[in-house]
C-alpha positions as CSV (number, residue, x, y, z in Angstrom):
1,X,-130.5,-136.6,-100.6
2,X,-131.7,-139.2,-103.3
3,X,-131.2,-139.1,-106.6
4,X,-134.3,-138.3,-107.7
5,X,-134.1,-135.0,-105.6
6,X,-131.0,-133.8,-107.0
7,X,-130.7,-131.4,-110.7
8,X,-129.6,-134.4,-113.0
9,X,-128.1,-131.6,-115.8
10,X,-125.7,-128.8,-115.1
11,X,-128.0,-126.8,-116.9
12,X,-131.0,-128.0,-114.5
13,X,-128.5,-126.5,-111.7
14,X,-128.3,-122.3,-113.3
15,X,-132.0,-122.5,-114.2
16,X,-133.1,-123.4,-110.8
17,X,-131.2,-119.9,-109.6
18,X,-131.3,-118.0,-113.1
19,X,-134.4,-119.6,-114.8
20,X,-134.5,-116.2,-117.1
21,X,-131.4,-116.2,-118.4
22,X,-131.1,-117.0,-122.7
23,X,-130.8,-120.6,-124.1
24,X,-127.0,-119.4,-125.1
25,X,-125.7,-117.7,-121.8
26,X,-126.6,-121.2,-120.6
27,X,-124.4,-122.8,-123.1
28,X,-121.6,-120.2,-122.1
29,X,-121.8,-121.2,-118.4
30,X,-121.8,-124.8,-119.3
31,X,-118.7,-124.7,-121.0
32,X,-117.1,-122.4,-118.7
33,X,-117.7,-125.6,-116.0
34,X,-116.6,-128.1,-118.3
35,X,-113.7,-126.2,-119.3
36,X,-112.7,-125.6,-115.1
37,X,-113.7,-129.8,-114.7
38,X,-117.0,-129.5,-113.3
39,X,-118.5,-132.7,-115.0
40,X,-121.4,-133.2,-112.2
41,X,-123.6,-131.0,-110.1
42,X,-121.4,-132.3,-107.8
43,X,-118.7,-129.9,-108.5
44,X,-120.2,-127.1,-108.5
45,X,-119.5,-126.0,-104.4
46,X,-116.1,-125.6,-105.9
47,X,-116.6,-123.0,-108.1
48,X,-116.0,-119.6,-107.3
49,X,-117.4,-116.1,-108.5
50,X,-114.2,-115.2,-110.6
51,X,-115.0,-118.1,-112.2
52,X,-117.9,-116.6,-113.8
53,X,-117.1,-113.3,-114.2
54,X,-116.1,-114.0,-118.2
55,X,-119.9,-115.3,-118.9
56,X,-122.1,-113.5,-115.9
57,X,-122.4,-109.9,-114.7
58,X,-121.5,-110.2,-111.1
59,X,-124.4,-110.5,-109.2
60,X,-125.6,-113.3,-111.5
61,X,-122.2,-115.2,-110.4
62,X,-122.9,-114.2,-106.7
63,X,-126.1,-115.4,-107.0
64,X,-125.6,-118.7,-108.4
65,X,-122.3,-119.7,-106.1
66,X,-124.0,-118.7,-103.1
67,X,-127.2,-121.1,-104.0
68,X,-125.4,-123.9,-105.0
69,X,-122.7,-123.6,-101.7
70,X,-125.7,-123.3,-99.6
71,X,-127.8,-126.2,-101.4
72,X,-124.6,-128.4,-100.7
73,X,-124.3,-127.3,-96.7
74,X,-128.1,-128.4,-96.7
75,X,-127.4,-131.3,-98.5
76,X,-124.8,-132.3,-95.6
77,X,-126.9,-132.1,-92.7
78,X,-130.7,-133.1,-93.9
79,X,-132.4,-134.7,-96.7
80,X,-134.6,-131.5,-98.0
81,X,-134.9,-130.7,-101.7
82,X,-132.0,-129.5,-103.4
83,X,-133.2,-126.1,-104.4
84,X,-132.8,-122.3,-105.6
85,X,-132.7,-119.8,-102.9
86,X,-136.0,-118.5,-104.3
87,X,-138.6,-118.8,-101.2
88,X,-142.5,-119.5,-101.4
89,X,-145.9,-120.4,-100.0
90,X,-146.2,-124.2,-101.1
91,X,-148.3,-127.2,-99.0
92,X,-145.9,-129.4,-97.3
93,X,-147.4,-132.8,-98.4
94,X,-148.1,-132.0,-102.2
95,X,-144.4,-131.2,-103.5
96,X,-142.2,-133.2,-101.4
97,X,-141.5,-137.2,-101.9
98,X,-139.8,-137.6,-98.7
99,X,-137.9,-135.8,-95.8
100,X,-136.3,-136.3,-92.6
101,X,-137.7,-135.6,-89.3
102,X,-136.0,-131.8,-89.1
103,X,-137.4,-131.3,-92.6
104,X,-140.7,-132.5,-91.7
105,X,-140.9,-129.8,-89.3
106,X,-139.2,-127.1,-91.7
107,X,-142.2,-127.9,-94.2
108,X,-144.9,-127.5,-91.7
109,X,-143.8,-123.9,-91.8
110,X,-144.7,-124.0,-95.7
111,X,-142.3,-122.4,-97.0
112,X,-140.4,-124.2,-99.6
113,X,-138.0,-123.1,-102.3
114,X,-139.2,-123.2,-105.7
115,X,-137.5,-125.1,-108.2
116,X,-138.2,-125.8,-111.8
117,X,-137.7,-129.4,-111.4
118,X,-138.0,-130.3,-107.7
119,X,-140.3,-129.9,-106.5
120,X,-142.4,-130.1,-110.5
121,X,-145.1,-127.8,-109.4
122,X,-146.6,-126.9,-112.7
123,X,-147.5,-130.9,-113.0
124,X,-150.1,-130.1,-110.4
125,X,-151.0,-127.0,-111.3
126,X,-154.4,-126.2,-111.1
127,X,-155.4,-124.2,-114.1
128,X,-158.1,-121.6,-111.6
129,X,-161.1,-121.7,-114.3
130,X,-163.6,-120.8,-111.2
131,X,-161.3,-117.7,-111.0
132,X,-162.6,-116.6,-114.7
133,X,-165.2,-114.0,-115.1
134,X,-168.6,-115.6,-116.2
135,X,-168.7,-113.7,-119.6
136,X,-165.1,-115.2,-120.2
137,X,-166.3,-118.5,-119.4
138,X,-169.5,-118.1,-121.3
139,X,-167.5,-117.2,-124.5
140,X,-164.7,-120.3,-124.2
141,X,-167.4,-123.0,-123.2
142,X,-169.2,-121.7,-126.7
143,X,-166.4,-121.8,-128.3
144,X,-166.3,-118.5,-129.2
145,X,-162.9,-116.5,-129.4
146,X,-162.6,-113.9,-126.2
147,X,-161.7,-110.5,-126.3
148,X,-158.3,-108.7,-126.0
149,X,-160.0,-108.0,-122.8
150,X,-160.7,-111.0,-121.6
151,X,-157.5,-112.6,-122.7
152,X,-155.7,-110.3,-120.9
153,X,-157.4,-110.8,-117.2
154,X,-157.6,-114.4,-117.9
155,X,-153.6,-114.1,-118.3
156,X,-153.2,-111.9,-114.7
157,X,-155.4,-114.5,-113.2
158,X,-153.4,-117.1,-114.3
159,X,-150.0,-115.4,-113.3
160,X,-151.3,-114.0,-109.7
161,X,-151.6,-117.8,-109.3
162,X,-148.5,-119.4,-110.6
163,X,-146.7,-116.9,-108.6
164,X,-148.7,-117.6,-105.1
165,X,-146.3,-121.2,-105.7
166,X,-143.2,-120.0,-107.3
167,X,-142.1,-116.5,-107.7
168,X,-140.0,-117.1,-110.7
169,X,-141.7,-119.0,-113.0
170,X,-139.9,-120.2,-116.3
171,X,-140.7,-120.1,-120.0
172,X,-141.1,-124.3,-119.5
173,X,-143.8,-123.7,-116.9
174,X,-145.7,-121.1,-118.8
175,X,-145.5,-123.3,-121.8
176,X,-146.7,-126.6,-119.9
177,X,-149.4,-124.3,-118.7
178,X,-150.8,-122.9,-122.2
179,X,-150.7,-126.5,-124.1
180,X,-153.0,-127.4,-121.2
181,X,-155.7,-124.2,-121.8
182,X,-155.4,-124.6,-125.3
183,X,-156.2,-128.1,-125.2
184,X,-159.2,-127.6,-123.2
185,X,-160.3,-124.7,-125.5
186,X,-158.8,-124.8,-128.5
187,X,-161.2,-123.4,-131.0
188,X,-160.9,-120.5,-128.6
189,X,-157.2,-120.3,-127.7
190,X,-155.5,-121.5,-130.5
191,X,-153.5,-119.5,-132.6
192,X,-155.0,-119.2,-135.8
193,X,-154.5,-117.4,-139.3
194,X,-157.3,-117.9,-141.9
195,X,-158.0,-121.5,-140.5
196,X,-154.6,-122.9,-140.0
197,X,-153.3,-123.6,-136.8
198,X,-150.1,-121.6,-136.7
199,X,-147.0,-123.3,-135.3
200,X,-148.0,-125.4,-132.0
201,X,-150.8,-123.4,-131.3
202,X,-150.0,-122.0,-127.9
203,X,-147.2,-119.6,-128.6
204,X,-149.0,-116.1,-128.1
205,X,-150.4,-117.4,-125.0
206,X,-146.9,-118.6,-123.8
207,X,-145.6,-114.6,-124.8
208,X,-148.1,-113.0,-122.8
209,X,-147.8,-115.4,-119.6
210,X,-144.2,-114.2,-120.1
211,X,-144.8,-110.8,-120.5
212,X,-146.9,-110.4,-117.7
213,X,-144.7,-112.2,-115.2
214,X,-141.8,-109.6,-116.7
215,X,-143.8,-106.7,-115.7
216,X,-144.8,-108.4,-112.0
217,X,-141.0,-109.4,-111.3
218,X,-140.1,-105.4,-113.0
219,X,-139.0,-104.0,-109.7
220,X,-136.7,-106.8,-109.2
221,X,-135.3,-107.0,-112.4
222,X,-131.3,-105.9,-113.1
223,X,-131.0,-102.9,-115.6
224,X,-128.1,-101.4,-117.4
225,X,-128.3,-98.0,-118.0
226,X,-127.4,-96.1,-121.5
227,X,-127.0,-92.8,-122.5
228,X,-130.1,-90.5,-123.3
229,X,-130.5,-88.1,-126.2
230,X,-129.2,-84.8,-125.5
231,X,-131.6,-81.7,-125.5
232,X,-131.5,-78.4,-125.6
233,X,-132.0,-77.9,-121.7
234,X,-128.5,-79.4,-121.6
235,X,-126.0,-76.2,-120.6
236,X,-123.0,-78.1,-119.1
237,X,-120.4,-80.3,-120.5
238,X,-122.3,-83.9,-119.2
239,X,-120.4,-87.2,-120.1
240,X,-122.8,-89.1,-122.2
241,X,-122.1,-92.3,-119.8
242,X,-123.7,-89.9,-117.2
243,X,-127.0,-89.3,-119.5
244,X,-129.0,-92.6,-118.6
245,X,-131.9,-93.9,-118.7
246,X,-132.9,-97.9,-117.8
247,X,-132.9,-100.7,-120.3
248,X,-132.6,-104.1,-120.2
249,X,-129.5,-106.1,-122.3
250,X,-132.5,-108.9,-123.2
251,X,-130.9,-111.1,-125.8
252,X,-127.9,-109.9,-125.5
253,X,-125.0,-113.2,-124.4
254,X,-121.6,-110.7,-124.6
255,X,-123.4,-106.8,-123.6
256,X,-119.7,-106.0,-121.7
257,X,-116.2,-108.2,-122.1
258,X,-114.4,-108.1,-118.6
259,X,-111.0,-109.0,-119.8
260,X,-109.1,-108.5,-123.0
261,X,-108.6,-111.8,-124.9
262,X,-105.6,-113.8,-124.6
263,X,-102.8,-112.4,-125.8
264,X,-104.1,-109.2,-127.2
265,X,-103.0,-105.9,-124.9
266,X,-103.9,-102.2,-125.1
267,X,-101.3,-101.8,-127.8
268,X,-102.1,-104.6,-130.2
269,X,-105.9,-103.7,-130.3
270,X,-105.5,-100.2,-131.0
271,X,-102.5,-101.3,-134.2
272,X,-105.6,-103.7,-135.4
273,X,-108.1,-100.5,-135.2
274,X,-105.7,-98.6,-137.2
275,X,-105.5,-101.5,-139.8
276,X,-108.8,-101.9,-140.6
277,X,-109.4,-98.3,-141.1
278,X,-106.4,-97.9,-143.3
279,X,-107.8,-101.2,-145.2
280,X,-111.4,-99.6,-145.1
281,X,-109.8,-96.7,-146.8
282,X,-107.9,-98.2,-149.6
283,X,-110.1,-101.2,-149.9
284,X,-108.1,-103.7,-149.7
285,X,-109.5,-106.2,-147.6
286,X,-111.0,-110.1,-147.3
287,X,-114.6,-110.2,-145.6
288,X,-112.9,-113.5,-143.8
289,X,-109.9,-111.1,-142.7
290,X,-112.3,-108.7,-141.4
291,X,-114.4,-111.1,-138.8
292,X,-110.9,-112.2,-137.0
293,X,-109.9,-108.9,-136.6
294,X,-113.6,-107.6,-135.6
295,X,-113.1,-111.1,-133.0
296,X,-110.1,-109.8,-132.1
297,X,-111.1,-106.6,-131.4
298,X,-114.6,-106.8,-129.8
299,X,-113.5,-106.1,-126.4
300,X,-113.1,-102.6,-127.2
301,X,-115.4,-102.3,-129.8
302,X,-118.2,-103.0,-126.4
303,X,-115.8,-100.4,-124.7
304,X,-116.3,-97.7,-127.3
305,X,-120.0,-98.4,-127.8
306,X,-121.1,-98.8,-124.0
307,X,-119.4,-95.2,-123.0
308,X,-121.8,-93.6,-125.0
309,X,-119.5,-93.3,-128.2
310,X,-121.1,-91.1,-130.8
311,X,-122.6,-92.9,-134.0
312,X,-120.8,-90.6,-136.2
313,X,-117.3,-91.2,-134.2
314,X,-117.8,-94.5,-134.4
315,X,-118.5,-94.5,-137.8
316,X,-114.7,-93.4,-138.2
317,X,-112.9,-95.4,-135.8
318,X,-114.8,-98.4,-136.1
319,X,-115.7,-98.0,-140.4
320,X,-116.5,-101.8,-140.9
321,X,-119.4,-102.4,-138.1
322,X,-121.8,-100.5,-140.9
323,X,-120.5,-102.6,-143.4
324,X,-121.9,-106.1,-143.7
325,X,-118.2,-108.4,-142.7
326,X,-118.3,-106.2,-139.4
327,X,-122.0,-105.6,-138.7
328,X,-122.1,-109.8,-138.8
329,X,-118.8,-110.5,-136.8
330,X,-119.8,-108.1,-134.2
331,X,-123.7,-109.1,-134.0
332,X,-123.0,-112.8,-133.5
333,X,-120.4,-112.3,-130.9
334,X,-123.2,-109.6,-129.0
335,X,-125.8,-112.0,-129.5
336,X,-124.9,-115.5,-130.2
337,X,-126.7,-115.6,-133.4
338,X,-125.6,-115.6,-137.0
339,X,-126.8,-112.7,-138.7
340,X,-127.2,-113.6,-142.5
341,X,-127.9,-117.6,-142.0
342,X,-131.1,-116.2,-139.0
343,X,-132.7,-113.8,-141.4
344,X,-132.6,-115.7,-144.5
345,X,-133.7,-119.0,-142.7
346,X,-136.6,-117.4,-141.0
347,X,-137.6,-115.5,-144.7
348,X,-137.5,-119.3,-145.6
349,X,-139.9,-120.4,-142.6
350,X,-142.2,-117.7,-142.1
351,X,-141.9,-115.0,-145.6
352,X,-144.8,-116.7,-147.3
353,X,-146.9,-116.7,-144.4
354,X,-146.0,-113.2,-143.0
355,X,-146.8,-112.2,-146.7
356,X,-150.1,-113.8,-147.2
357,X,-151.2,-112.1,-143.7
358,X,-150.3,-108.5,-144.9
359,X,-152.4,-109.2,-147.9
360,X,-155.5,-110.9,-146.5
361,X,-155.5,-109.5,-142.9
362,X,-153.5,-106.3,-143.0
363,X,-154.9,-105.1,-145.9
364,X,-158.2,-105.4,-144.8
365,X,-157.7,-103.4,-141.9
366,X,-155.2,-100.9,-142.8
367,X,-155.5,-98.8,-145.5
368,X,-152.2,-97.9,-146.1
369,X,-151.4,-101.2,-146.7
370,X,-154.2,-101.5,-149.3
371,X,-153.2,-98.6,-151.2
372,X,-149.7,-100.2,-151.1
373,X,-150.6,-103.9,-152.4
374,X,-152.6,-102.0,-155.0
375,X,-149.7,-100.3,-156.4
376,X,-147.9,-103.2,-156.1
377,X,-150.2,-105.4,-158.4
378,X,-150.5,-103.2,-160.8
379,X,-147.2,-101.9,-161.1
380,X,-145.4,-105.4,-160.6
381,X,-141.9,-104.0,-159.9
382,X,-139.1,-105.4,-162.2
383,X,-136.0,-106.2,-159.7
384,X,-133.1,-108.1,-160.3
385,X,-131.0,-110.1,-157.6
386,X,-133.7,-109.8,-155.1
387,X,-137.3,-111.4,-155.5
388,X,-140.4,-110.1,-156.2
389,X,-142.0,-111.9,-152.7
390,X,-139.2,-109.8,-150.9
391,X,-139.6,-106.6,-152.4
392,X,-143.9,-106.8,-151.4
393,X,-142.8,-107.9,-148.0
394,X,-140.6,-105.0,-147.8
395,X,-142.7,-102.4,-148.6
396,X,-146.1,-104.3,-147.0
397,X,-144.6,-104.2,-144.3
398,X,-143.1,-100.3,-144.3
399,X,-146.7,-99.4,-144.8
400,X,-148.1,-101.8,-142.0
401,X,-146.5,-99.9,-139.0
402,X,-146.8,-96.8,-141.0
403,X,-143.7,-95.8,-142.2
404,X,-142.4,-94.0,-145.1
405,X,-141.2,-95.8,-148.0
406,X,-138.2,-92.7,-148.7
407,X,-137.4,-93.3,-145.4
408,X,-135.9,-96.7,-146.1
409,X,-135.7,-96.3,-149.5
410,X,-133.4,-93.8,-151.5
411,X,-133.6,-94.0,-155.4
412,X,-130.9,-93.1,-157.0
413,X,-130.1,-93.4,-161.2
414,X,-129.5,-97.1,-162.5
415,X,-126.1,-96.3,-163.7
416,X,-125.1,-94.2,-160.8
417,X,-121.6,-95.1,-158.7
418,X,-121.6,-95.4,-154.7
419,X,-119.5,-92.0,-154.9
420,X,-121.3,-90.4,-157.5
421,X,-124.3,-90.8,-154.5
422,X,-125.4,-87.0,-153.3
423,X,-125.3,-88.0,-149.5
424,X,-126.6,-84.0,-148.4
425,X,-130.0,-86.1,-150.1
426,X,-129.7,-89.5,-148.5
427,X,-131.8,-89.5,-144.9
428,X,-130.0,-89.1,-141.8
429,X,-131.5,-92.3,-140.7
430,X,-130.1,-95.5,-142.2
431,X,-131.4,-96.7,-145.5
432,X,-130.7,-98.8,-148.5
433,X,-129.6,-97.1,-151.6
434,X,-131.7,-98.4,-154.7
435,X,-130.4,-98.0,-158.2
436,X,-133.2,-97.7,-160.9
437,X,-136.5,-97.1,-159.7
């Protein structure tokens, strides 16, 4: 096997069997390796399923040890591509550099694995223009933008191809494949608000070549199941674990701990649960103090919450995840992401422009929205501590989807207390409580 045939990253090795998996259950795997000494792909015939277990679910971990143990038995008796165990219909002389004898005759059969970075497939991708419809072609050779329509069986051509050569194509492919189109066509495939290009141009294109290979790959997609809403058809005592329906854990890099962290035990989690509901209580408490013990404690937090735990019960055993220290602890360990720094970065990045399109596009078109940017301008709220960009953005965008702004919003006397709040008033749902109006 030469070295140009061989992953040359770690991280080239899971997204050859997991290409779908998020940017930071990648990270998690790699330092998983590094921490158990696997420096090179090398190593990785050594690692078992257990192994995994702390990062993966466990037919992600079977999946990936039984590719890269059976890339390494190829590797010891031919020359073939090292590969994911992902078979498909490829031509034997276009993807592959070089081969032995036996391989030469394994190719003939064409049927090659598909790998994002041997064989590179999407280099010689051929974007299938004959494949349009005429009136699609008619409308992006005049430059014209196409319809919803259009765009959308352009995108199922597009994907029916891709997947004739690899059955699992990744975000990199469908990306390398949109800069292409959009470069060919840009005044008709560019992403564009009021004449300025947004971003790199090819991003909505890139979402629904991803979406539409999701919903081609559905049937073989993992689910988890959670518990359904109970109804009034519902005469027996059910467990609410037992109440399912599917859904995926997209986005998601800690949905279910395995083990307890080192050197917490049954005991010691539930003495921290009772301490920070006696310090919820008497409010006594640092936000910093708060995160370790949500840390701490997150292993049964996923425990309480994946059962089917009632919102109201968890309200009282687990106070602080509605409160801003918990709801951020807990969200970054879930997700990977910090909470407060994401949303007030991407206000930074995007507010203005999100703002400017409710008032020039959305208000055009929705007359809600109108009414609402009306009121806005000539009412031109005073707030203090929060801008007045933030407030418009707020309610713009309550009225864009067409919700209700008491619904979000509960107005309450400017010199009012928390417990001086009438909560029989305050929506069921959860809201922000505004004093003054």
């Amino acid at each position: 096997m030469t070295e140009t045939q061989i992953p040359k990253k770690i991280s080239d090795a899971i997204a050859a069997v997991l290409p779908d998996l998020p940017d930071e259950v990648v990270k998690s795997i790699e330092d998983t390796l590094e921490a158990l000494g696997a420096t090179t792909t090398d190593d990785l015939k050594y690692i078992t399923e257990g192994d995994l277990l702390p990062v993966l679910k466990p037919i992600q971990a079977r999946r990936l040890v039984n590719a890269w143990v059976q890339n390494d038995s190829t590797a010891s008796t031919s020359n073939f591509v090292w590969s994911s165990p992902l078979s498909v219909q490829s031509s034997p002389t276009s993807y592959l550099s070089q081969s032995s004898p036996a391989s030469s005759t394994a190719t003939s059969s064409s049927s090659v694995s598909c790998s994002p970075f041997v064989p590179n497939w999407v280099d010689s991708f051929q974007i299938p223009w004959q494949k349009f419809p005429e009136e699609l072609m008619q409308t992006l050779e005049r430059q014209k933008r196409p319809s919803a329509r259009l765009r959308r069986e352009m995108v199922r051509i597009i994907v029916s191809e891709m997947m004739k050569i690899c059955k699992n194509p990744t975000k990199r492919n469908t990306t390398e494949i949109a800069k292409r189109m959009v470069a060919k066509y840009p005044k008709s495939l560019e992403d564009v608000i009021d004449g300025d290009v947004i971003g790199l141009g090819f991003h909505s294109l890139v979402k629904q070549l991803q979406s539409r290979i999701e919903n081609v790959k559905r049937p073989d997609t993992p689910k988890i199941t959670k518990r359904k809403a109970e109804s009034d058809a519902d005469t027996d005592e059910i467990p609410a674990e037992q109440k399912a329906s599917v859904q995926d854990t997209y986005g998601c890099v800690n949905w279910e701990p395995k083990y307890l962290p080192l050197p917490e035990t049954v005991e010691s989690q539930h003495e921290k649960k009772e301490e920070m509901k006696k310090m919820f209580k008497e409010k006594n408490y640092t936000a910093e103090y708060v995160k370790e013990l949500v840390k701490s404690t997150y292993y049964t937090q996923r425990k309480d919450i994946n059962k089917g735990t009632s919102i109201q019960e968890l309200c009282q055993e687990w106070p602080f995840l509605f409160h801003e220290a918990g709801m951020e602890g807990h969200f970054e360990h879930l997700t990977g992401v910090k909470l407060i720094e994401a949303f007030f970065a991407n206000v930074d990045k995007k507010g203005r422009r999100l703002l400017n399109f409710l008032k020039t596009v959305s208000a055009q078109k929705r007359k809600p929205v109108l009414d609402s940017l009306l009121k806005l301008q000539t009412e031109r709220r005073k707030s203090s501590g929060c801008s007045e960009e933030l407030t418009e953005m707020a309610l713009l965008l309550l009225a864009h989807f067409g919700e209700k702004e008491e619904h979000l919003f509960h107005y309450v006397e400017k010199t009012s207390l928390a417990e001086e709040v009438q909560m029989e008033n305050v929506p069921a749902t959860p809201c922000l409580i505004v004093c003054g109006t």
